[in-house]
C-alpha positions, 0 to 999 in steps of 0.5 A: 323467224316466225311465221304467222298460220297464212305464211305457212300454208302461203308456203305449202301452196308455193311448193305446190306451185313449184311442182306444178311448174316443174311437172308442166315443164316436163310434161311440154318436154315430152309432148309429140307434137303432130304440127307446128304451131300446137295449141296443147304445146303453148298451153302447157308452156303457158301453165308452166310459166304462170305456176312458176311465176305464182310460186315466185310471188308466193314465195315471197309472201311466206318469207315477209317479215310481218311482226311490225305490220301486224302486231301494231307495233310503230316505227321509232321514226315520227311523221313529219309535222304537218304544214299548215295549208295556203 
């Protein structure tokens, strides 16, 4: 499969993304918290939740299959005729 110039760097961001999921994750491991209820802990979870979801979506983006949607290309399949209206 080729990939277009977007898809690539779609996917080098991706990988970032997954780096950075994993590097907030360990880093939300290893935070001593003083109290409870941390705001610096929810937020490095949070962070690590929102990259990871990003890289999911992102990832899916590089790996589309756009030859039909951007060289033109139509289906074999026609539109239905349309009705005429009432």
């Amino acid at each position: 499969m080729q990939r277009t110039r977007g898809q690539k760097i779609t996917y080098v961001i991706a990988i970032m993304c997954y780096a950075a999921a994993v590097g907030f994750a360990i880093g939300s491991v290893f935070y001593e918290t003083e109290i409870e209820k941390d705001p610096i802990l929810a937020s490095l979870m949070a962070t690590s939740f929102f990259f990871a979801s990003a890289a999911v979506v992102l990832h899916f983006i590089a790996n589309a299959r756009l030859k039909g949607l951007l060289s033109g290309i139509e289906s074999s399949k026609e539109a239905p005729p349309e009705s005429p209206g009432h």
